[in-house]
Backbone of each chain as ProteinMPNN parsed JSONL, in Angstrom:
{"seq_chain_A": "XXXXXXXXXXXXXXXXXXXXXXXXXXXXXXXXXXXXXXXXXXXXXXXXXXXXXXXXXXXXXXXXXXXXXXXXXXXXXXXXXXXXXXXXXXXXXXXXXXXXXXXXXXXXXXXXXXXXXXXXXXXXXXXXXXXXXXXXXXXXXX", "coords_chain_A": {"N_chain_A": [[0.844, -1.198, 0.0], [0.539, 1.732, -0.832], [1.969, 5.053, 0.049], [1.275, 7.599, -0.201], [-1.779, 6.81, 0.092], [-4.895, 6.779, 1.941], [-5.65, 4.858, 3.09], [-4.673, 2.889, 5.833], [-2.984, -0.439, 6.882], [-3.203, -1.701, 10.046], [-0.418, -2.987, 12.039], [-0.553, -5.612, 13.846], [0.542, -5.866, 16.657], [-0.262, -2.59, 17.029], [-3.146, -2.855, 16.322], [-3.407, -4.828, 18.837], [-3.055, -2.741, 20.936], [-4.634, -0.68, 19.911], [-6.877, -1.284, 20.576], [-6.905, -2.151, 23.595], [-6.816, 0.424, 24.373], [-9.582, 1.278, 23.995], [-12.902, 0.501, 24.978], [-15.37, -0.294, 24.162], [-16.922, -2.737, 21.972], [-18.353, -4.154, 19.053], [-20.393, -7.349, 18.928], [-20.321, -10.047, 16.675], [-22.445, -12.632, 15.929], [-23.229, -16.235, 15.452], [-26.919, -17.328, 15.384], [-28.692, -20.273, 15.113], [-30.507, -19.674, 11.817], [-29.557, -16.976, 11.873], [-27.658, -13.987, 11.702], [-26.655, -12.397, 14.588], [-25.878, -9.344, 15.834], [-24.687, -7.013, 18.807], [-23.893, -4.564, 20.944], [-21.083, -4.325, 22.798], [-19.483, -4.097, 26.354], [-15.739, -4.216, 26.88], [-12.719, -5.832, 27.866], [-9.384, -5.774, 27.545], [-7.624, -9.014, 28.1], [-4.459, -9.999, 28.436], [-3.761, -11.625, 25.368], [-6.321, -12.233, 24.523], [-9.801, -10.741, 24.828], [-12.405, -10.411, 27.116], [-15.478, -10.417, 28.057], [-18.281, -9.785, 30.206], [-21.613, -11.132, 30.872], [-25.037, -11.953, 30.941], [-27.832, -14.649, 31.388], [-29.042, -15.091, 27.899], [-29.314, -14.697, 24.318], [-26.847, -13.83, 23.651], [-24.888, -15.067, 25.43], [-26.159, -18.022, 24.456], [-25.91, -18.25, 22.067], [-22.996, -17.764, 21.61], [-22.588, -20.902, 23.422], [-23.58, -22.555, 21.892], [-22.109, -22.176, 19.303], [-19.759, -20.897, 18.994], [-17.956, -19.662, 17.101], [-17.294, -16.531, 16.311], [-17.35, -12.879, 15.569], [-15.662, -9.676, 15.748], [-15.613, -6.334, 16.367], [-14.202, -3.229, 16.511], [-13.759, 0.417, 16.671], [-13.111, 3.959, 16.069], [-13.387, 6.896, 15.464], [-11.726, 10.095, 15.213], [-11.385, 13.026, 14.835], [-9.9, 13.712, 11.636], [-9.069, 11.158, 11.865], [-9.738, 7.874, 11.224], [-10.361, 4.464, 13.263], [-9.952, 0.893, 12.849], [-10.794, -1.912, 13.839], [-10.928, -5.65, 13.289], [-11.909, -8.821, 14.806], [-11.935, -12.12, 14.183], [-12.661, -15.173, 15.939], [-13.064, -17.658, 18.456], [-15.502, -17.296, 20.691], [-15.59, -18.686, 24.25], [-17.858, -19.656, 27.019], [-16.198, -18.896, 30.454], [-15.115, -21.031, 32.987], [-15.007, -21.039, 36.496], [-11.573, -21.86, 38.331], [-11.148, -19.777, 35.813], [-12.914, -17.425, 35.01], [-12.418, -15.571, 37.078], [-10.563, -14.325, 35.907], [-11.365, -11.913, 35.394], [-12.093, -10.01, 37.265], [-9.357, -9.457, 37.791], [-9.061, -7.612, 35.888], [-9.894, -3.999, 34.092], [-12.469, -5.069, 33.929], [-15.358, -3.251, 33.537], [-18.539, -3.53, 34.753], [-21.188, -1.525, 32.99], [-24.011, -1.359, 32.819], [-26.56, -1.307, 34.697], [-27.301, -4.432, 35.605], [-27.655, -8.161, 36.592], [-24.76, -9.647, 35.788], [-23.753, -12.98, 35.359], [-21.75, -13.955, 34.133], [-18.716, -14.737, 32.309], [-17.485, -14.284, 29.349], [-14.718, -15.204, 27.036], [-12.522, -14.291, 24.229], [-11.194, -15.552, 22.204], [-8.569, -14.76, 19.623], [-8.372, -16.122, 16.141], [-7.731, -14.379, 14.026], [-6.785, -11.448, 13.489], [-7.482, -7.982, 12.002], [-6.662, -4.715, 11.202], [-7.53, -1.19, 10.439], [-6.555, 1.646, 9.688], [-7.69, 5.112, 9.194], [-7.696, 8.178, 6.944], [-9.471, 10.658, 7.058], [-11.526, 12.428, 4.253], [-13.374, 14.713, 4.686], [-14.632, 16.982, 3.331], [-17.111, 18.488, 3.699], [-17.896, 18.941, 5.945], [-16.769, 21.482, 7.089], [-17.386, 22.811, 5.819], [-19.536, 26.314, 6.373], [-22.65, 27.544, 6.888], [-23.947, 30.244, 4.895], [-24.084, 33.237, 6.25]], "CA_chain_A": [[0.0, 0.0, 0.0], [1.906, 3.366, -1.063], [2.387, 5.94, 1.6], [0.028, 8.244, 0.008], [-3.555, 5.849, 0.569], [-5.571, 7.289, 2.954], [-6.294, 3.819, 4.233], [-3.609, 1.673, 6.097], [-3.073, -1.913, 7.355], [-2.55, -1.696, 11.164], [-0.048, -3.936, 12.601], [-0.808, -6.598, 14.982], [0.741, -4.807, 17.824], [-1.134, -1.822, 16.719], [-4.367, -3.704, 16.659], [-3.703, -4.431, 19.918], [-3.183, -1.335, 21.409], [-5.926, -0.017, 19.69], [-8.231, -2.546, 21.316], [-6.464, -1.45, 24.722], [-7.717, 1.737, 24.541], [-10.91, 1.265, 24.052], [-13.733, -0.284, 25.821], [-17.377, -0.505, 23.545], [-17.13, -3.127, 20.751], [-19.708, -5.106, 18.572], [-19.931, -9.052, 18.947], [-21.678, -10.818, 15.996], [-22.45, -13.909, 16.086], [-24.676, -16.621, 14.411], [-27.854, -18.359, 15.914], [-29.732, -21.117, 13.818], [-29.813, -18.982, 10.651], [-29.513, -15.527, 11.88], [-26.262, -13.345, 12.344], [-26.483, -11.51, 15.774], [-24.883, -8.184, 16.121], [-24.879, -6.65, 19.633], [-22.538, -3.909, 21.448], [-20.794, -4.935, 24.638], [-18.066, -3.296, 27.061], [-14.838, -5.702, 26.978], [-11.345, -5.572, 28.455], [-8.136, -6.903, 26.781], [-6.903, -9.579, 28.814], [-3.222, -10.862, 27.648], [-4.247, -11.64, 23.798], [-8.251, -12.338, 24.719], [-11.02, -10.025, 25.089], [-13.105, -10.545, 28.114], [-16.597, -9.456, 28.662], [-19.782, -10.358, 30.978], [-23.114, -11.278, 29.718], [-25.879, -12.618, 31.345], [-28.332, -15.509, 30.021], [-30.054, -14.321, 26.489], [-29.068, -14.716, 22.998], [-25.152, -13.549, 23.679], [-24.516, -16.435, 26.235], [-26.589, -19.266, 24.277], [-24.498, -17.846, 21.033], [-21.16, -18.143, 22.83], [-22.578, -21.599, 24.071], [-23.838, -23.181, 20.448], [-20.972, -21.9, 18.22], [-18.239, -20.203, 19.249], [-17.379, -19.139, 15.744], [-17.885, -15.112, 16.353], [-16.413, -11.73, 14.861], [-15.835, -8.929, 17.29], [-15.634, -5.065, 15.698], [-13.916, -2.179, 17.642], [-14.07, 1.6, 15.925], [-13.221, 5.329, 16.644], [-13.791, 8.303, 14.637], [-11.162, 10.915, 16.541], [-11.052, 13.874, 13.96], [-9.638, 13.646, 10.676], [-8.92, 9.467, 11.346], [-10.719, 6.784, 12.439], [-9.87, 3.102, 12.84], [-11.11, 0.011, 13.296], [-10.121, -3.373, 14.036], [-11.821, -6.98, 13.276], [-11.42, -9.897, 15.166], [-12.7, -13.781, 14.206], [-12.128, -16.183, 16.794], [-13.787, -18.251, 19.093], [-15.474, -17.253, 22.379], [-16.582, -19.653, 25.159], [-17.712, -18.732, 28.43], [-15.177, -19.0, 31.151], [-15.923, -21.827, 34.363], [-14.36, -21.224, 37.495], [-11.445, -20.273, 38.273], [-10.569, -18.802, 34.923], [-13.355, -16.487, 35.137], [-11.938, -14.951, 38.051], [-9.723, -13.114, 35.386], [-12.17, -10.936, 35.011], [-12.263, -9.484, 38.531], [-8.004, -8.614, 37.577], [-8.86, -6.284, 34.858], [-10.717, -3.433, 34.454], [-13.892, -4.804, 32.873], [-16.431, -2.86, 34.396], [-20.242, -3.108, 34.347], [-22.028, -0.411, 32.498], [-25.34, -1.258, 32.895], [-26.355, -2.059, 36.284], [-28.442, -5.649, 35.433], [-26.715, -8.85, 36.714], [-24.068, -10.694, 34.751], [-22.567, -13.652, 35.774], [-20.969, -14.945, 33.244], [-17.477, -14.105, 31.513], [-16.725, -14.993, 28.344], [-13.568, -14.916, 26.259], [-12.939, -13.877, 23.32], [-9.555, -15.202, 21.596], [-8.56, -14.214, 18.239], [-7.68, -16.799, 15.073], [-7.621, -13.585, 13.582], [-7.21, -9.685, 13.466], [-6.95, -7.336, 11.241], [-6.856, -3.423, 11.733], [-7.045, -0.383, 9.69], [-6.592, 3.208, 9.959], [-8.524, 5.907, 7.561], [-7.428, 8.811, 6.339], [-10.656, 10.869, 6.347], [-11.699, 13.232, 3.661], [-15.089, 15.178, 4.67], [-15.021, 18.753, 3.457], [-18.474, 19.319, 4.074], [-17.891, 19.206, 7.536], [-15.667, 22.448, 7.557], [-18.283, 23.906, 5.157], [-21.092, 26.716, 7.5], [-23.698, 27.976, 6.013], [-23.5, 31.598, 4.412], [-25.25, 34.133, 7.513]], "C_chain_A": [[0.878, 1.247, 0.0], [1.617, 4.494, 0.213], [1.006, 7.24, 1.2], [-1.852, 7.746, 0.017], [-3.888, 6.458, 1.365], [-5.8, 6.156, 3.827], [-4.796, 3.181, 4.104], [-3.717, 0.343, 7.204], [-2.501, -1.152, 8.81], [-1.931, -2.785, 11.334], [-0.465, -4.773, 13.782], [-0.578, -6.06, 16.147], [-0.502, -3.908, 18.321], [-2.429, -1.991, 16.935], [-4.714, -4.072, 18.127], [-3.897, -3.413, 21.203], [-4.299, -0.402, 21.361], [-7.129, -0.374, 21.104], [-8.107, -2.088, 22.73], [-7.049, -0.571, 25.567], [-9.088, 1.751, 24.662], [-11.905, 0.251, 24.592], [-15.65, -1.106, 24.661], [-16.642, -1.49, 22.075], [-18.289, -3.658, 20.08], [-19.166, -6.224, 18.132], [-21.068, -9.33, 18.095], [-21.495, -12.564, 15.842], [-23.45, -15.044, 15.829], [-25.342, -17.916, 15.006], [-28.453, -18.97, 15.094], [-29.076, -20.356, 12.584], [-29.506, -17.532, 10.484], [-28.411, -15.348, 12.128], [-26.814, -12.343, 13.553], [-25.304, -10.208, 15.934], [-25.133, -7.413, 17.655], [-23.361, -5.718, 20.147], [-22.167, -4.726, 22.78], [-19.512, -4.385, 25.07], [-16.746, -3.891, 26.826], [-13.283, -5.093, 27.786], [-10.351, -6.667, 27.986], [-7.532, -7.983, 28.213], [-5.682, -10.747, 28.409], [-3.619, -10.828, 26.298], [-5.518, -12.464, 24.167], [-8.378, -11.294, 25.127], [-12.147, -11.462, 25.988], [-14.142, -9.795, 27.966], [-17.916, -10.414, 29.508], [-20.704, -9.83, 30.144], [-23.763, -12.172, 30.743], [-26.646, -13.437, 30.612], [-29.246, -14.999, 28.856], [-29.151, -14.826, 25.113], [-27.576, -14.773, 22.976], [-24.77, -15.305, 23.903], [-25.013, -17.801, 25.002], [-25.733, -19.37, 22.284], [-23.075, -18.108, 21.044], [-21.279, -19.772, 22.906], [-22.3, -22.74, 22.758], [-22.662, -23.472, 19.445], [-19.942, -21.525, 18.356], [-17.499, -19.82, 18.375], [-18.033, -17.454, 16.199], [-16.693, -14.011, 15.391], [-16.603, -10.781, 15.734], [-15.04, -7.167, 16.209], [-14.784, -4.064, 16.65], [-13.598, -1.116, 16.754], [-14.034, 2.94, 17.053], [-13.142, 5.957, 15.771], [-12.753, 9.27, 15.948], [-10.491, 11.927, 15.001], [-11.071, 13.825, 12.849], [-9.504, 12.291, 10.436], [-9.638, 8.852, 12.081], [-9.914, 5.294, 12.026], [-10.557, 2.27, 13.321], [-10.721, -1.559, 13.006], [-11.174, -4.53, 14.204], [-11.221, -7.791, 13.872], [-12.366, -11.057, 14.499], [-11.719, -14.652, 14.885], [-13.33, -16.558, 17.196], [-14.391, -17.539, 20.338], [-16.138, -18.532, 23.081], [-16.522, -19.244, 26.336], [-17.029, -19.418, 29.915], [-15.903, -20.229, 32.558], [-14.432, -21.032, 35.448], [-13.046, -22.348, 37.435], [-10.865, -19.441, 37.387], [-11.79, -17.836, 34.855], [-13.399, -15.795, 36.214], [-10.989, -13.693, 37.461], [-9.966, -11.805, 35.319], [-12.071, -9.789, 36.199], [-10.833, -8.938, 38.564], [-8.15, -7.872, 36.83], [-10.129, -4.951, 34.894], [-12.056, -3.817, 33.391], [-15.017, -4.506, 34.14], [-17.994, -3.328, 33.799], [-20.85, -2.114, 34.1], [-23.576, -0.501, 32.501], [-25.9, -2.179, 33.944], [-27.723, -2.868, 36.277], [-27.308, -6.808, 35.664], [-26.152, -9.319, 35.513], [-23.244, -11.236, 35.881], [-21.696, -14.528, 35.169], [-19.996, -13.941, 32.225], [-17.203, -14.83, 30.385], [-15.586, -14.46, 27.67], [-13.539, -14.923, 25.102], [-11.533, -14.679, 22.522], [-9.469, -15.731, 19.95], [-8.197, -15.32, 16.948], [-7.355, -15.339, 14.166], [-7.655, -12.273, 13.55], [-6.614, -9.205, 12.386], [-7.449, -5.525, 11.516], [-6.49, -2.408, 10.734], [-7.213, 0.956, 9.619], [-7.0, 4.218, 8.927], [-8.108, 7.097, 7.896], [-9.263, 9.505, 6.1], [-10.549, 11.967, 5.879], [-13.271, 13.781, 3.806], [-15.157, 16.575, 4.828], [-16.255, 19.452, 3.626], [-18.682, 19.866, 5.233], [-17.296, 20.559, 8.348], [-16.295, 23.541, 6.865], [-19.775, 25.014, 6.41], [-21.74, 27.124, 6.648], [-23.417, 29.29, 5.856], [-24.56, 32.088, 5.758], [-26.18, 34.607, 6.657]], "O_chain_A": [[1.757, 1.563, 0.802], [0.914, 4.303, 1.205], [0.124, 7.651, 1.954], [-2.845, 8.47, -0.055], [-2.898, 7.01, 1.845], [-6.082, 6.268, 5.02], [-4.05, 2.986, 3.144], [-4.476, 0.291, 8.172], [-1.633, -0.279, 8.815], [-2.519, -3.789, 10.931], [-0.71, -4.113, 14.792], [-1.577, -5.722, 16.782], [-1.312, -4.059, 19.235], [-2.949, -1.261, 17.778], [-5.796, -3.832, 18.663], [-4.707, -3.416, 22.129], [-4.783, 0.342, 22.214], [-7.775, 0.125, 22.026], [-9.134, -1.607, 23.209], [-7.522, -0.571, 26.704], [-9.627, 2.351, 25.591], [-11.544, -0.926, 24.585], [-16.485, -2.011, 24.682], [-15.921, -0.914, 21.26], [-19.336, -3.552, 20.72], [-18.176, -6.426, 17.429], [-22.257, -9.11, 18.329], [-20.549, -13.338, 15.691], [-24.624, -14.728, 16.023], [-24.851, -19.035, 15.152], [-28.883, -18.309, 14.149], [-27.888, -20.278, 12.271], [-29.266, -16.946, 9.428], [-27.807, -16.231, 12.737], [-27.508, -11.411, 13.146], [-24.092, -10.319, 16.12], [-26.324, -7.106, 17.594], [-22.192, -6.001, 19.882], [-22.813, -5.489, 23.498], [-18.57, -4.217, 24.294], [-17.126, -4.35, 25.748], [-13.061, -3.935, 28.139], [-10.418, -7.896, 28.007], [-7.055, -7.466, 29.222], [-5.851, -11.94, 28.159], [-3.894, -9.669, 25.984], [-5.379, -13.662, 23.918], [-7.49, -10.69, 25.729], [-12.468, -12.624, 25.739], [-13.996, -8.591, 27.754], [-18.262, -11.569, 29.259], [-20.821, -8.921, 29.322], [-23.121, -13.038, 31.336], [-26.544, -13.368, 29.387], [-30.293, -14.446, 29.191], [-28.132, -15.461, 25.383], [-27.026, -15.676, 22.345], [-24.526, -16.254, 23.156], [-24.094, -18.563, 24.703], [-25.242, -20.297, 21.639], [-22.324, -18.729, 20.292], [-20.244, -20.318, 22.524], [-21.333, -23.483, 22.589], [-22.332, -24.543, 18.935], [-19.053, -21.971, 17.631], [-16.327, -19.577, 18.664], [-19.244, -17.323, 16.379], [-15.648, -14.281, 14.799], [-17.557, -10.842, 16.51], [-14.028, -7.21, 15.508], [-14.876, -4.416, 17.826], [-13.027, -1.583, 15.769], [-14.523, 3.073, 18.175], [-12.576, 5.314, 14.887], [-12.92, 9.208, 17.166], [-9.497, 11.651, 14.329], [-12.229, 13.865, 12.431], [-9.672, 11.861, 9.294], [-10.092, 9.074, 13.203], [-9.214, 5.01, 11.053], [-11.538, 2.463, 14.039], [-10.416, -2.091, 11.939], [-12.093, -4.478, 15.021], [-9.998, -7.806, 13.735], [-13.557, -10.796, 14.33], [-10.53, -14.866, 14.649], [-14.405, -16.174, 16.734], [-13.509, -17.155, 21.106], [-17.015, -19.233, 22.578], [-15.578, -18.634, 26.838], [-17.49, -20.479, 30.336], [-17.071, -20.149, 32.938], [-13.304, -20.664, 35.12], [-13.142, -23.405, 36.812], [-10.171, -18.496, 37.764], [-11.211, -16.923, 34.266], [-14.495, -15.287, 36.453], [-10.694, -12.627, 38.001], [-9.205, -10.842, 35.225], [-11.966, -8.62, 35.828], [-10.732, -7.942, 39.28], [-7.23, -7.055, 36.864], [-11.108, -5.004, 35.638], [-12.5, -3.168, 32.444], [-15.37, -5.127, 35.142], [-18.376, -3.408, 32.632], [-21.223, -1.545, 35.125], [-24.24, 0.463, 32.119], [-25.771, -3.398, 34.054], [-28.821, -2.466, 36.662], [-26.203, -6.661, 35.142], [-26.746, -9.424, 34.44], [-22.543, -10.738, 36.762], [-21.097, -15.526, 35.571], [-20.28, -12.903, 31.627], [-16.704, -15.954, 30.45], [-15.437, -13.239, 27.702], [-14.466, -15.528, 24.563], [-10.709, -13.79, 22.305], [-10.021, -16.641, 19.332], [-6.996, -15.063, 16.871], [-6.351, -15.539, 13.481], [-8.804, -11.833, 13.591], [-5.606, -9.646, 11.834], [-8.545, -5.243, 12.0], [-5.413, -2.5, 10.145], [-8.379, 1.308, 9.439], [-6.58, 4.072, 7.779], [-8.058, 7.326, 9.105], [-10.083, 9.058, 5.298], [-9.819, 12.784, 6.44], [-14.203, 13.331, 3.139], [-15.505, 17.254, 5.794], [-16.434, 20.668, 3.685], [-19.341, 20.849, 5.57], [-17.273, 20.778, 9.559], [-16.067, 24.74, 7.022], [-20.682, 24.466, 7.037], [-21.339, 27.05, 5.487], [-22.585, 29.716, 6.657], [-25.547, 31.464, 6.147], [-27.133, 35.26, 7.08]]}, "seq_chain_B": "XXXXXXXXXXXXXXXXXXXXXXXXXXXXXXXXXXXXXXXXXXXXXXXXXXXXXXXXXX", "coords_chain_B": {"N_chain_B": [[-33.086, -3.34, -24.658], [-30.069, -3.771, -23.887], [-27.968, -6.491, -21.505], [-25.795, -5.33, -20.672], [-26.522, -2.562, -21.095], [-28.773, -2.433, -18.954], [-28.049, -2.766, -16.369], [-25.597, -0.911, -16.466], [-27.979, 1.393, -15.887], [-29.31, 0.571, -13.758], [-26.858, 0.687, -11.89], [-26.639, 3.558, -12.549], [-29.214, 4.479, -11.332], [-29.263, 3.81, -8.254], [-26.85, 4.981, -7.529], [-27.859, 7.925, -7.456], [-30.09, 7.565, -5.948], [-28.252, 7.199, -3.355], [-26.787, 9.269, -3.179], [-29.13, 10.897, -2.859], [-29.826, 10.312, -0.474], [-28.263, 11.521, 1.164], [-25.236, 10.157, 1.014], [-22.238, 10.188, 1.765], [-18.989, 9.478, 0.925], [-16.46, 9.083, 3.088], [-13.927, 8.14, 2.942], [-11.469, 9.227, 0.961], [-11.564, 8.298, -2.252], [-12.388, 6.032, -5.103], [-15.804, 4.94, -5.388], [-17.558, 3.218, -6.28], [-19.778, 1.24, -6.022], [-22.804, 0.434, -4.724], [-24.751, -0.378, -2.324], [-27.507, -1.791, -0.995], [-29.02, -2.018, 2.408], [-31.977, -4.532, 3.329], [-33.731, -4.314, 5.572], [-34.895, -7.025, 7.348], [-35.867, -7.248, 9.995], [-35.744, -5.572, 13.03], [-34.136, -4.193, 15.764], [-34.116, -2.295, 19.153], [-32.388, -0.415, 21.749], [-32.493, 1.136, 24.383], [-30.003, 2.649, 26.724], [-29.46, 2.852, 29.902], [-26.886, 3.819, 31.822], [-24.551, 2.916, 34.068], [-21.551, 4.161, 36.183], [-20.663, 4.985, 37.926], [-17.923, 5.213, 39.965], [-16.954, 4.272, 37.995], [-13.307, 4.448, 36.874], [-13.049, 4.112, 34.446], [-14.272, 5.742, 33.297], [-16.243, 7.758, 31.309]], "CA_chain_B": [[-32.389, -2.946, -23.828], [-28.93, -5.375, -23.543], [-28.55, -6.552, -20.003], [-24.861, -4.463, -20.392], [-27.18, -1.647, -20.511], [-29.509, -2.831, -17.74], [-26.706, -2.848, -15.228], [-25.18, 0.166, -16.357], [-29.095, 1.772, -15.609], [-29.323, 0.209, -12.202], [-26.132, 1.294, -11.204], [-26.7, 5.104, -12.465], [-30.033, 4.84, -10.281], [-28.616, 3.106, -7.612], [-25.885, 6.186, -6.991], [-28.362, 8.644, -7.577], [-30.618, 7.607, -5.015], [-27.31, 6.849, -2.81], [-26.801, 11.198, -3.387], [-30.477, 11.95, -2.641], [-30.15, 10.456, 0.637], [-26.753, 12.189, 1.682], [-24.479, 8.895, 1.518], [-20.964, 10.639, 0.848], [-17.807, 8.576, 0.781], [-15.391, 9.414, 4.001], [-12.338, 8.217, 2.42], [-11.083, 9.734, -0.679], [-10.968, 7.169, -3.444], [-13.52, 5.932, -5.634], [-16.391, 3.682, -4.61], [-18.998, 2.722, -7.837], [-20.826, 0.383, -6.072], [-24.335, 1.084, -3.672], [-25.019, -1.372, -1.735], [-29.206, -1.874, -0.193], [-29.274, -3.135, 3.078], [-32.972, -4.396, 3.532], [-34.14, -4.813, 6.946], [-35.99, -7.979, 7.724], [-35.885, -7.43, 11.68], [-34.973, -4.255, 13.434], [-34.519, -3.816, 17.01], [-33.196, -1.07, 19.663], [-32.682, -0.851, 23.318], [-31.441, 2.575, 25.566], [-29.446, 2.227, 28.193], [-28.922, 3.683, 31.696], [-25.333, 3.482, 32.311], [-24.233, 2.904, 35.81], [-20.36, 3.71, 35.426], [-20.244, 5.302, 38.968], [-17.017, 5.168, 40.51], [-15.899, 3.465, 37.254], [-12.389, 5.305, 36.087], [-12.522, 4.366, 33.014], [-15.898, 6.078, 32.54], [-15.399, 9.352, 30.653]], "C_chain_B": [[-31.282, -3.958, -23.871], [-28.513, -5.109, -22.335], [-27.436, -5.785, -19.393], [-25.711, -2.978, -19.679], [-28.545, -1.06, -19.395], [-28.916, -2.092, -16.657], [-26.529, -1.038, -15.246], [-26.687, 1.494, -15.59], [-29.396, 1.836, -14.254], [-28.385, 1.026, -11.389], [-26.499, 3.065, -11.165], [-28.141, 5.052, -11.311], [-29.889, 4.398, -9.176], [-27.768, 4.605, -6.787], [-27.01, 7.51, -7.051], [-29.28, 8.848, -6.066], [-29.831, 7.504, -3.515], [-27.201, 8.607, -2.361], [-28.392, 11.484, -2.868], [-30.646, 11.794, -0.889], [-29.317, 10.885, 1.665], [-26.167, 11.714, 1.985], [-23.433, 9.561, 0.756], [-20.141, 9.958, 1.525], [-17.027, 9.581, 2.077], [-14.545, 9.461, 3.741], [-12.507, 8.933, 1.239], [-11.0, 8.339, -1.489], [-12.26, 6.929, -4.197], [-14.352, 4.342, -5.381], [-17.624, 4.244, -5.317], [-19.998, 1.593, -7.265], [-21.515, 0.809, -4.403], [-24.462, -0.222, -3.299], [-26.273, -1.541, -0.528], [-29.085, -2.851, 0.917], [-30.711, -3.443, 3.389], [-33.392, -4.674, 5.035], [-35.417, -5.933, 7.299], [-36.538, -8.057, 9.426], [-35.167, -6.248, 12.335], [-35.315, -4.664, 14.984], [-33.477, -2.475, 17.829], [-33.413, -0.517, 21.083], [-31.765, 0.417, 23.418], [-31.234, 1.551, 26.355], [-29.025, 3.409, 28.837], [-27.962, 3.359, 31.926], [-25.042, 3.896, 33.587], [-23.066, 2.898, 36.057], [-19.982, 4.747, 37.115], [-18.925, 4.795, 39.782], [-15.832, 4.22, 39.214], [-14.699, 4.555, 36.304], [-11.907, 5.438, 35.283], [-13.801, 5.514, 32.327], [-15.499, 8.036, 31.761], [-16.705, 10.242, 30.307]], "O_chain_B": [[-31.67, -5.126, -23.891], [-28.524, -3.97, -21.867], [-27.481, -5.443, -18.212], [-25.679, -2.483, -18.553], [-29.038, 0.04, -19.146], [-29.273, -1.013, -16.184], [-27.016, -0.19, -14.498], [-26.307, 2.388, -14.834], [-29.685, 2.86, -13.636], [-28.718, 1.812, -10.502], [-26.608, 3.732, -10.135], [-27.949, 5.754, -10.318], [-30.98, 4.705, -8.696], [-28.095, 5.095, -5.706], [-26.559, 8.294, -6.216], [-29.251, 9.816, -5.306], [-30.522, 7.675, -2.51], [-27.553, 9.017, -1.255], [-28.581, 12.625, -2.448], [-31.225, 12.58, -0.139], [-29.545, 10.692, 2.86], [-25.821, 11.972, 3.138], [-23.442, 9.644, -0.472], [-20.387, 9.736, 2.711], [-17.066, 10.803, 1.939], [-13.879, 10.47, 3.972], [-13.565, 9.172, 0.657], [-10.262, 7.422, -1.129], [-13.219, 7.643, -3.906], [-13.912, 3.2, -5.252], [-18.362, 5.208, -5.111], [-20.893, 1.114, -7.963], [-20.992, 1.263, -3.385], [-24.241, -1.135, -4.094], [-26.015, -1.432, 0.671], [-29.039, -4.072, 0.762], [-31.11, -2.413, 3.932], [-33.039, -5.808, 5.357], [-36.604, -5.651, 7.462], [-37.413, -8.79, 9.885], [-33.975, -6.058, 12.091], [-36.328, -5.234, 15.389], [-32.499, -1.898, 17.354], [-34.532, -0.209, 21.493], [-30.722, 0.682, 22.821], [-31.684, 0.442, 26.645], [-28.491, 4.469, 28.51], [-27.987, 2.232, 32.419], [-25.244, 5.002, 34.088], [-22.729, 1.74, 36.304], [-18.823, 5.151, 37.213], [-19.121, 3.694, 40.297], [-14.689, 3.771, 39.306], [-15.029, 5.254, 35.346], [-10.964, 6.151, 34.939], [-14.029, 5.883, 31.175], [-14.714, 8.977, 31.872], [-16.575, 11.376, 29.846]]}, "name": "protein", "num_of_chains": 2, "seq": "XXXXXXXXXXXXXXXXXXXXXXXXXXXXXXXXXXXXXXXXXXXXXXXXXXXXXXXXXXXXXXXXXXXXXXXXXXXXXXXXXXXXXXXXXXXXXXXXXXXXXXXXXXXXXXXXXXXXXXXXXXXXXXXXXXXXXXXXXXXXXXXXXXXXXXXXXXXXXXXXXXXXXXXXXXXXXXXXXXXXXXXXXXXXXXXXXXXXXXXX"}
């Protein structure tokens, strides 16, 4: 990819770091014949993503298949990026879901969860944009 | 009509209606193809965030 692209490959590293930073991703994932898309909080732990979920659609998703894809995205000015994962998750038994309680995955929405699942990667890929949106810099005439 | 010029038809209405509904490209580069997502199932849930004492909360 030449240096002037607007779009570039993040490195693996990179990818993780990204991920680091940030907390809100989207987990999709496929029941019977539907694909499931849902947001959820998460926290990197070592090379997995961690997050709680209580029982519903997530959990019995997680439970069925464990084939998922996991999204993470920022818009911060002029770039945004945004990193894919496909891997597996399955949800954690005692005491590896104790990990959870070492990092910071918090609860954002105060409804129980007791269940941690993991997230770990066969795959990432990450890429950084270059955005062009002159409209945005355009005001209206007074 | 030949189905070359089908296509080519679709696509020009396709981008047109793509422009009417104010879908402009972010990146720079060029991007010829529209793509309809249809919705067979919609859903959409608020949330009350409870992030009290949490320091990542911003």
């Amino acid at each position: 990819m030449d240096d002037d692209s607007p779009v570039r490959e993040l490195t693996l590293d990179e990818c993780w770091d990204f991920l680091a930073t940030q907390e809100l991703g989207r987990l999709a994932f496929r029941l019977t014949d539907d694909v499931h898309l849902v947001p959820v909080n998460y926290a990197v732990d070592g090379r997995t993503l961690l997050f709680r979920t209580a029982p519903g659609t997530k959990l019995v998703g997680v439970e069925l298949g464990g084939s998922v894809a996991f999204e993470v995205d920022e818009v911060d000015g002029e770039t945004a990026r945004s990193v894919v994962i496909r891997g597996r998750a399955r949800r954690l038994e005692e005491p590896d879901e104790y990990r959870a309680d070492n990092i910071a995955l918090h609860v954002w929405v105060d409804t129980p969860k007791y269940f941690v699942v993991e997230l770990a990667p066969d795959e990432i890929t990450g890429r950084e944009f270059s955005l062009h949106r002159p409209w945005r810099r355009i005001r209206p005439a007074d | 009509m030949t189905p070359c010029h089908f296509r080519h038809r679709q696509r020009h209405e396709a981008a047109h209606r793509a422009d009417a509904a104010g879908l402009r490209s972010w990146v720079a580069g060029a991007r010829y193809h529209v793509v309809q997502v249809i919705a067979a199932h919609t859903v959409g849930r608020g949330y009350r965030l409870d992030r009290d004492g949490d320091v990542s909360a911003r």
